[in-house]
N, C-alpha and C positions, 0 to 999 in steps of 0.2 A: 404670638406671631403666626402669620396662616404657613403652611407645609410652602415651597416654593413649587412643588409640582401643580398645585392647584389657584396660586398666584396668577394672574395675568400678566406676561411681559410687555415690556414699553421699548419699541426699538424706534430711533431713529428715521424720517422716511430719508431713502438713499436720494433723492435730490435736493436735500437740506434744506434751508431756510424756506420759508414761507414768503409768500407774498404782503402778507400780512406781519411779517418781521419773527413772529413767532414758529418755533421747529414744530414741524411738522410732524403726528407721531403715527405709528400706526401699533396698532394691536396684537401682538400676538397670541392668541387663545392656546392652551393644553391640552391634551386630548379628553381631559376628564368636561372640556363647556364646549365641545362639539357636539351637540347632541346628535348632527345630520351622517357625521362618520360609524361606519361600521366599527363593528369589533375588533375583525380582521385588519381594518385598515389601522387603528388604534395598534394592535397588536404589534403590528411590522414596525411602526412608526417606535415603538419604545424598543424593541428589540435593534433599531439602529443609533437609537441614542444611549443606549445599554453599549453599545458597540464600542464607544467612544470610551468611557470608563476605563478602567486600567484590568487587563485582566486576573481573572480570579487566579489564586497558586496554583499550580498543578503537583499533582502527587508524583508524575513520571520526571524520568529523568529526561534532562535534557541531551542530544545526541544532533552532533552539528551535523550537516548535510554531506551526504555520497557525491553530489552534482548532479543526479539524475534521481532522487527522493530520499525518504523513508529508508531505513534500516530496513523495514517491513517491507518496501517495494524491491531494493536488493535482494534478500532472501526468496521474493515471489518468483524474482528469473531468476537465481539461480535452478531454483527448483521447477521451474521451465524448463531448462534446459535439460535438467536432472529426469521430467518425466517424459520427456522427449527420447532419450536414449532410452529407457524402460519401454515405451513403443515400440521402439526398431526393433529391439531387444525379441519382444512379443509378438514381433510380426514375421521375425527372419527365424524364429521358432517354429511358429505357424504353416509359413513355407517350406520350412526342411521337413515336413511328414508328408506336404501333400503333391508342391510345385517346386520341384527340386530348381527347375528354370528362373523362376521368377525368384526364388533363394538368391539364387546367381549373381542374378542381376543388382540383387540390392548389395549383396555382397561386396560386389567391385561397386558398386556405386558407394558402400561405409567405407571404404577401405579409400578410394578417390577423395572421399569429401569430410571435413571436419565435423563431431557432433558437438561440440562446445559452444556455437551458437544454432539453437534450435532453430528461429525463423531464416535462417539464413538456407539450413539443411534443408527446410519445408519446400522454402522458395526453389531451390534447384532442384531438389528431385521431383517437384510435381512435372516442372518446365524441361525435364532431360527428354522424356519422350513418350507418349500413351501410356506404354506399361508403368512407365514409372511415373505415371500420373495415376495409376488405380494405387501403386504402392503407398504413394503419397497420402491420398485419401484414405487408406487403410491407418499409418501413421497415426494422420491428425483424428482419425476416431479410435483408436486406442489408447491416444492420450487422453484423451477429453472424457470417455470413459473410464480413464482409470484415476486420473484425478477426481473424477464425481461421485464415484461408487465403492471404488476398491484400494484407496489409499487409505491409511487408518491415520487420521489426521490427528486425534485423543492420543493414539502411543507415539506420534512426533513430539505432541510436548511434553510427554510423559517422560520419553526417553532423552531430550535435550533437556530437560533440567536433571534427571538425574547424571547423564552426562557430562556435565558442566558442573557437579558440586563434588564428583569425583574427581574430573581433574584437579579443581582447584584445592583440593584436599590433600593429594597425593604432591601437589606442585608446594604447598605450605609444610608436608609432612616432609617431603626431600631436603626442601629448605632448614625447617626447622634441624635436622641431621646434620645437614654438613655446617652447619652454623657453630651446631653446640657439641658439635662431636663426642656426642650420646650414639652409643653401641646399637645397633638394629637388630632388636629380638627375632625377626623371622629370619 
């Protein structure tokens, strides 16, 4: 029996019957008896019918939705927001050696305004007044620089997983304590 991928299909023509009493059929070819189609074009055309299939298992766990993505997109603004304050941070440092003024100003402008959401921060202080438009741009390139160059992103995951198999250690070792009320050697 031929492979069906190499088979020719027999579909129906969609205005049925014939003239002639006899259905009407029309051909449908696969990509392997198109000679006149590209590769490319073969290519996409199986990767959409590939599509349809049931997908393959995945080795990750499943993790239902935040409402707004990804587990991984939650932690991206968090840590938005997070290198956002490390900006102000480095910039109202910056100020206090050379422009005790413009210190000032950002000053009462942190102490005015919230830093828990970063674009929010961005957006008012560029828009508060000139100077605190140069502030602003100073800001947003200290973040962007320190996100690109001088965050050690290798010791973020180094340190959240060892993080996290301490707690959970210490949280099963407490457990396991007051469960069995076994004496605690340290």
């Amino acid at each position: 029996m031929a492979s069906p991928r190499c088979a020719a299909v027999a579909l129906l023509h969609p205005a049925g019957v014939a003239a002639g009493g006899g259905a009407r059929r029309r051909v449908l070819l696969l990509d392997q008896e198109r000679p006149l189609w590209g590769t490319e074009v073969r290519r996409r055309r199986r990767r959409r019918f590939s599509s349809l299939e049931t997908p393959p298992r995945c080795s990750k766990m499943y993790v239902p939705g935040f409402g707004e993505g990804s587990p991984e997109k939650k932690a991206a603004r968090n840590l938005q927001h997070f290198f956002n304050y490390i900006a102000v941070r480095v910039v109202l440092t910056q100020l206090e050696s050379y422009n005790r003024e413009a210190y000032g100003e950002l000053m009462d402008f942190v102490n005015r305004n919230s830093l828990n959401d970063a674009d929010t921060f961005c957006k008012k202080l560029i828009r508060e007044s000139p100077r605190h438009k140069q502030l602003g741009n100073d800001d947003l390139q200290v973040r962007s620089a320190y996100v690109k160059h001088d965050f050690e992103w290798d010791n973020l995951k180094r340190l959240s997983f060892k993080m996290v198999d301490e707690a959970n250690t210490k949280l099963m070792r407490d457990y396991v304590l007051e469960t069995s009320h076994i004496e605690d050697d340290n």
